[in-house]
TORGU-611780 format. One line per field, with one value per residue (C-alpha): residue in one letter; x, y, z. Coordinates in Angstrom, 2 decimals, padded with zeros to 5 digits. Layout:
! TORGU-611780
type c(a:...)
c1 c(X:...)
c2 c(Y:...)
c3 c(Z:...)
! end
This chain:
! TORGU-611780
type c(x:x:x:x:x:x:x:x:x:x:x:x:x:x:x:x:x:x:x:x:x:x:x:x:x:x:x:x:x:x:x:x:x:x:x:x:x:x:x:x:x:x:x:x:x:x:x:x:x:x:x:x:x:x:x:x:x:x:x:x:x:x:x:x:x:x:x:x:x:x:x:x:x:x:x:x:x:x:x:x:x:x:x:x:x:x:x:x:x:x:x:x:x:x:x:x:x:x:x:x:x:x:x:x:x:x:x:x:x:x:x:x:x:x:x:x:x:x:x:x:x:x:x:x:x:x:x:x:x:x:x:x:x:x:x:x:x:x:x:x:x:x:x:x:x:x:x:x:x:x:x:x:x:x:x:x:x:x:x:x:x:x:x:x:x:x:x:x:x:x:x:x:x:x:x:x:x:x:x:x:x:x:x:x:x:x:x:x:x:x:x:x:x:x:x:x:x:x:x:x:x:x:x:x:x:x:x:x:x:x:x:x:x:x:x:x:x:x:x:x:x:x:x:x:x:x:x:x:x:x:x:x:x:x:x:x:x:x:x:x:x:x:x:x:x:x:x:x:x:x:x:x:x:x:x:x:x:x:x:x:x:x:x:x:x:x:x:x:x:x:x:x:x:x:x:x:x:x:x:x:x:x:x:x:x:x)
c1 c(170.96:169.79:166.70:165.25:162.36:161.49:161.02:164.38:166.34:164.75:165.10:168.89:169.48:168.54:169.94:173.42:173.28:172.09:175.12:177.25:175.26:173.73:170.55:167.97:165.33:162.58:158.99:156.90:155.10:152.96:154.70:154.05:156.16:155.93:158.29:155.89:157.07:161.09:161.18:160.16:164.07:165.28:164.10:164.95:168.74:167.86:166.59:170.15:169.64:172.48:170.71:167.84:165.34:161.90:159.23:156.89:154.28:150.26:149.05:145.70:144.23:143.77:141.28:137.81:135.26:134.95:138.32:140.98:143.07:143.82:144.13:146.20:149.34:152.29:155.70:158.29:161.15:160.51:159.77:163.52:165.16:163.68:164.68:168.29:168.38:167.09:169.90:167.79:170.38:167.96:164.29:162.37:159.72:157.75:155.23:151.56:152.63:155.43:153.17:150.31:151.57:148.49:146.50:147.70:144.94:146.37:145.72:146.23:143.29:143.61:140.02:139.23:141.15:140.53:136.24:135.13:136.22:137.74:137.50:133.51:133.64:136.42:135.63:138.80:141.07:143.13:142.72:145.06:147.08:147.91:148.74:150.71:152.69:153.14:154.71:157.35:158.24:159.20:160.82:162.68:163.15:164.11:164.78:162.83:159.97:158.25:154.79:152.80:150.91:148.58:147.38:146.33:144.14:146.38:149.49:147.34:146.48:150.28:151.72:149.05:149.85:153.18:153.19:150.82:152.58:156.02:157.75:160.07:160.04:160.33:157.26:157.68:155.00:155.70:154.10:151.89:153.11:151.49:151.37:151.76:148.41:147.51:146.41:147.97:150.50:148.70:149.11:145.63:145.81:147.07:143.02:142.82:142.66:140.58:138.03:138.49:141.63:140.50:137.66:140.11:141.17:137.93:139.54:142.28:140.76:138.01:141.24:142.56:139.36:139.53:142.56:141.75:138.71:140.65:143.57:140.86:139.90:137.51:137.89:134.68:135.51:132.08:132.57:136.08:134.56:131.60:133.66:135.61:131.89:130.72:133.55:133.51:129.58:129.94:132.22:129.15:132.51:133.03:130.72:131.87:132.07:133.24:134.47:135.23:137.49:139.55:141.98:145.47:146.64:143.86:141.56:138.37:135.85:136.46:133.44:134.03:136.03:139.96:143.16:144.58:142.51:142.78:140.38:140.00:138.45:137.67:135.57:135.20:136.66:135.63:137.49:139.32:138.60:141.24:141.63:143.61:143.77:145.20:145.99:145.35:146.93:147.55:150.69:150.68:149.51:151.21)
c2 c(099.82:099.82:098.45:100.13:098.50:100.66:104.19:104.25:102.69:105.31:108.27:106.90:106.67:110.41:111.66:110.13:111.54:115.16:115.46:114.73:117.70:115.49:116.51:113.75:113.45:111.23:110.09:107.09:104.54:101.59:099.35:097.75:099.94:101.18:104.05:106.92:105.73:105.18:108.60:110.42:109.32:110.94:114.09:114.12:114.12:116.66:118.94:118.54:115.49:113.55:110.71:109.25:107.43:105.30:103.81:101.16:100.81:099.90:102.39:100.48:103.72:104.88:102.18:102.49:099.60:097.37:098.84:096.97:096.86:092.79:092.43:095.77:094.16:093.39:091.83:093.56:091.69:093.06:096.25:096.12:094.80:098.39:100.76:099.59:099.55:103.27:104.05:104.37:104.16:103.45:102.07:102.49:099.30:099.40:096.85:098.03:097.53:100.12:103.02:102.17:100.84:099.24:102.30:104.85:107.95:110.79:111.62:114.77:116.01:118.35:120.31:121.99:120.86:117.31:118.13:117.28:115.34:112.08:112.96:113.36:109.85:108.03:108.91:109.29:108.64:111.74:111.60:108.28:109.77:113.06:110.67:108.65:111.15:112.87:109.78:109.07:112.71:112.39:108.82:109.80:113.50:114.44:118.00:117.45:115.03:114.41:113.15:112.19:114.53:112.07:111.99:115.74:115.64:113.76:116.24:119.72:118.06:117.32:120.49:122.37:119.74:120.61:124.18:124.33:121.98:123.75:120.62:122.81:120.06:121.04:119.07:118.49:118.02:115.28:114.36:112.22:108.90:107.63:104.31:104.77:104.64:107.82:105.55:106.94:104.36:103.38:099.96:099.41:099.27:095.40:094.81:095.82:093.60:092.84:094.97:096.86:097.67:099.39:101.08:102.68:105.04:106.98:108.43:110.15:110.80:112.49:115.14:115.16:116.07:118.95:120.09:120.08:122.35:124.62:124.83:125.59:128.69:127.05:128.95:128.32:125.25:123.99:123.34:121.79:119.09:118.29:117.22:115.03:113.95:113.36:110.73:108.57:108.18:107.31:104.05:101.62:099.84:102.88:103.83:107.47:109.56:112.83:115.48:118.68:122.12:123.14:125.92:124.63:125.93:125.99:123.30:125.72:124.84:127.44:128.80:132.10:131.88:131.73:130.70:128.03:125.27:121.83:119.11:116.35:112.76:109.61:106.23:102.65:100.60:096.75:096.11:099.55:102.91:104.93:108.78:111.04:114.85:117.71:120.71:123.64:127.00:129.44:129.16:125.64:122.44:122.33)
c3 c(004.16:007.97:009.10:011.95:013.84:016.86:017.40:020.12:017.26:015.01:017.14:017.83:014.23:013.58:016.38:015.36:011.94:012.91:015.13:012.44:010.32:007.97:006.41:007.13:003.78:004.35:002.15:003.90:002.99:003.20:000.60:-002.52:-004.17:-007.48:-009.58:-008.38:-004.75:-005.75:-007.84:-004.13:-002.71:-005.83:-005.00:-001.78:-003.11:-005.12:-001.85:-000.92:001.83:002.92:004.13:002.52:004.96:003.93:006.14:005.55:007.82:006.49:009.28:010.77:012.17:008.90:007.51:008.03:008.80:005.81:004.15:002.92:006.16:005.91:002.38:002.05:-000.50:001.57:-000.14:002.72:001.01:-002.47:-000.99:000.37:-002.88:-004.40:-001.58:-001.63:-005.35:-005.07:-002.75:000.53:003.70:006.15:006.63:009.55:009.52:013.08:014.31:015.13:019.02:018.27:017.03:019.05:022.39:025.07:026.36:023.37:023.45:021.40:017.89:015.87:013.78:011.40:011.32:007.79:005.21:005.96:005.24:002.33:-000.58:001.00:004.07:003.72:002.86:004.87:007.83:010.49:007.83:007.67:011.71:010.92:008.53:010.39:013.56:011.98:010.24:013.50:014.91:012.00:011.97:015.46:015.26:012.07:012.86:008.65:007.86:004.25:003.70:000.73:-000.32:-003.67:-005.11:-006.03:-002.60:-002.83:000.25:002.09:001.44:002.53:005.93:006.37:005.43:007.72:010.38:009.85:009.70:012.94:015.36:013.82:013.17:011.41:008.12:004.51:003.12:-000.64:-003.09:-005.83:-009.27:-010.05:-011.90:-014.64:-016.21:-020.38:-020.85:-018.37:-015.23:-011.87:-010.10:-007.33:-005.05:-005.33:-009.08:-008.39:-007.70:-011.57:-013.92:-017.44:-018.16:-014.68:-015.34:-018.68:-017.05:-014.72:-017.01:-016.86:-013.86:-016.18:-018.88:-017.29:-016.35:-019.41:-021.17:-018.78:-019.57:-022.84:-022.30:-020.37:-022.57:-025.29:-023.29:-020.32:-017.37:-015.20:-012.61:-012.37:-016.54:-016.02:-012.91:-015.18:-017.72:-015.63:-014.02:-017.43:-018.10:-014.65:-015.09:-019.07:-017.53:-016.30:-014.53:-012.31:-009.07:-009.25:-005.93:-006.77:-009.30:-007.79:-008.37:-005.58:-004.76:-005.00:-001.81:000.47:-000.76:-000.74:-003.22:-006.42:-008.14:-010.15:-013.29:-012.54:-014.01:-011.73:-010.47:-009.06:-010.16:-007.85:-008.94:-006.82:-007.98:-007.25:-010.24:-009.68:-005.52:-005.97:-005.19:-006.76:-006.68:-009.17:-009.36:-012.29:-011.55:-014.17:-014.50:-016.93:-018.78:-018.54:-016.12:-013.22)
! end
């Protein structure tokens, strides 16, 4: 497995491998790994990639004031044991002075879907997702890159990133991981423990109550988001934030009645604020 530190060595990398006519498959991250992270390489095979490429990078521009920036978990050599267990060939792992060189000015912000939801309440977040993003996709240059769905926000403002600066990347949705108990993997679930770590699942089973109700028959999204409401506020652990329905695709709020649906959840949990999402549909969950 390669380690790659700078964007030339990167770019280098890439370029090398496209030449050859291998297909470059990528899905970053910011560490602590967990199985929801190691089952994203997986896929990637299964897109057909010949090369299988990771980052880890805890992107600074992405924190707001008073986030967890500093105490973000960080165990790089773990992180490494998993990626070359998972069969990853190369890891790209630049410095802060590498993606933000002295006297750096340009972002990319994605204007619409990035309102609302988190971005109502982290503000210039997705501004340092959507920049950062930009930044591996041009270091790594992959043909396929793939992102949690758990981060449903997060993976609308990169495919329309994507789609309007024609990168010309397949961007792949992936499940959501679950612990055995229903709790979404998450590095931040490492703040959990005792009685937090319990009262975390209000977050999950606030969705599942919902898709209960709407396999029952429930098709009216302001229903389905109050039940998930409902839930979070029953936990006196949990500072909830927000319960909403959303359209799958283009993240607009969803009102009327309707057959497919994506319910969106965030809270506080103890030092945590942890986000998890379901989408509904007809036929089935998604």
């Amino acid at each position: 497995m390669e380690l790659l530190r700078t964007p030339v060595e990167m770019r280098g990398w890439a370029d090398a491998r496209r030449r050859e006519g291998r297909r470059i498959g990528f899905a970053p991250t910011m560490g602590c790994l967990h199985a929801g992270h190691l089952s994203l390489y997986g896929i990637l095979r299964d897109r057909g990639c010949d090369e299988v490429t990771a980052s880890i990078f805890v992107n600074p521009t992405q924190f707001g004031p008073g986030e967890d920036f500093e105490k973000y978990p960080r165990d790089e050599a773990s992180d490494l044991s998993l990626l070359r267990e998972a069969g990853v060939g190369a890891v790209y792992l630049p410095g802060v002075a590498d993606m933000y060189p002295e006297g750096s000015q340009t972002v990319v912000d994605v204007t619409g879907v990035s309102k609302g939801l988190c971005g109502d309440r982290r503000p210039g977040h997705f501004q340092g997702v959507a920049t950062v993003v930009a930044k591996l996709f041009n270091a790594v240059r992959p043909h396929v890159a793939v992102f949690g769905e758990k981060d449903f926000q997060q993976l609308a403002v990169i495919r329309r990133m994507a789609r309007d600066l024609d990168f010309g990347i397949e961007i792949v949705g992936a499940p959501i991981f679950r612990e055995d108990d229903g709790l979404a993997m998450s590095s931040r679930n490492r703040y959990l423990d005792g009685a937090d770590r319990i009262a975390a699942l209000c977050l999950s089973r606030g969705l599942f109550r919902a898709a209960g109700l709407f396999g029952a028959g429930e098709r009216d999204p302001l229903a389905l988001a109050a039940a998930v409401r409902s839930e979070v506020e029953g936990e006196p652990r949990a500072t909830f934030e927000y319960a909403e329905a959303r359209n799958p695709e283009t993240l607009f709020p969803v009102t009327p009645p309707t057959g497919r649906v994506t319910l969106l959840v965030a809270a506080r949990v103890g030092p945590a604020r942890l986000i998890d999402n379901i989408t509904l549909q007809e036929g089935g969950q998604q």
